[in-house]
C-alpha positions in Angstrom: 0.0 0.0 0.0 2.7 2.4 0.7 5.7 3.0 -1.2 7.1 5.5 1.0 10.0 5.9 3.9 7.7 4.9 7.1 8.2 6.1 10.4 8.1 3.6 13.1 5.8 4.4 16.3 4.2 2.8 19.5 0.8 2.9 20.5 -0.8 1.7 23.7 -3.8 -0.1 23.1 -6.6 -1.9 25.5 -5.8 -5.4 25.6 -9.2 -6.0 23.4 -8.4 -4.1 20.9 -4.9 -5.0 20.7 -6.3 -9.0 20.9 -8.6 -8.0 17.7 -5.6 -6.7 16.0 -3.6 -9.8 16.4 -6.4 -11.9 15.6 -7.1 -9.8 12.0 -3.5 -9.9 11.6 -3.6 -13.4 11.7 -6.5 -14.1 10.0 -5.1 -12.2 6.9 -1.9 -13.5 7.1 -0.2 -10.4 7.3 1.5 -8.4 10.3 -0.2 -5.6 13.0 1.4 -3.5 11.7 -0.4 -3.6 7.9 -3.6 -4.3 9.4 -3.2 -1.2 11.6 -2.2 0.8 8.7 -5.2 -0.5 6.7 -7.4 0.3 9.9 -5.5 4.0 9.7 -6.1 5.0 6.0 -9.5 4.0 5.8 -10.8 5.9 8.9 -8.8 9.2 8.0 -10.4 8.0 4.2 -6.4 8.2 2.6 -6.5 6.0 -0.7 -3.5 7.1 -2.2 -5.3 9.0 -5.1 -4.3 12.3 -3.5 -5.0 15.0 -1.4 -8.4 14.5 1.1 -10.7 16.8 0.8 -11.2 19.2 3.9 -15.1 18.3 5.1 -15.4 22.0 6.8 -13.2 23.9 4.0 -15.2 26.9 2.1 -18.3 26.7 5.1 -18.0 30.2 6.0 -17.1 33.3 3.5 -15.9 36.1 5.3 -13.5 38.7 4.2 -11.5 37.8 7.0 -10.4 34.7 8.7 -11.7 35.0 12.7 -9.7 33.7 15.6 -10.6 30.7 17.0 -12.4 32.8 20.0 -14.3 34.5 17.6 -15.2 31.9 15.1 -18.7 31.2 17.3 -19.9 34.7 16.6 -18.3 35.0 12.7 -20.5 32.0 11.8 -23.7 33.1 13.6 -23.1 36.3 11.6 -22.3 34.7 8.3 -24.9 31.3 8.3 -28.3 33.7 9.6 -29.3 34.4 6.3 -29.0 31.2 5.6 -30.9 29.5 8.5 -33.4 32.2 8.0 -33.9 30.7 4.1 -33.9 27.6 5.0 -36.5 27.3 7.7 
């Protein structure tokens, strides 16, 4: 699946999830680690076909960017015409 350098890393893991790991692991006939990077790409939905989209990216169109103390009050602002059209 990956043709890249990899960087090695630890996890701590409940022992039932780390049992199911072992188990899929042998199951498949392959090592933790591939099933764990299997389990990996397809939650953060990584295929290898390129960049993932952003889910929240382009939800708000402000001139300006808020800080994230202000962001509650810059999309109240920006969605009530929308909420307002939509009810």
């Amino acid at each position: 699946m990956y043709n890249a350098v990899v960087k090695r890393t630890s996890i701590s893991l409940p022992n039932e999830l780390a049992l199911t790991l072992d188990r899929e692991a042998r199951r498949r006939g392959v090592s933790i680690s591939e099933v764990a990077r299997n389990a990996l790409a397809a939650h953060f939905e990584l295929d290898g076909s390129g960049p993932r989209a952003v889910p929240f990216a382009g939800v708000v169109d402000l001139d300006e960017v808020p800080w994230g103390s202000e962001i509650d009050t810059a999309l109240r602002t920006s969605w009530a015409a929308d909420v307002e059209r939509d009810r």
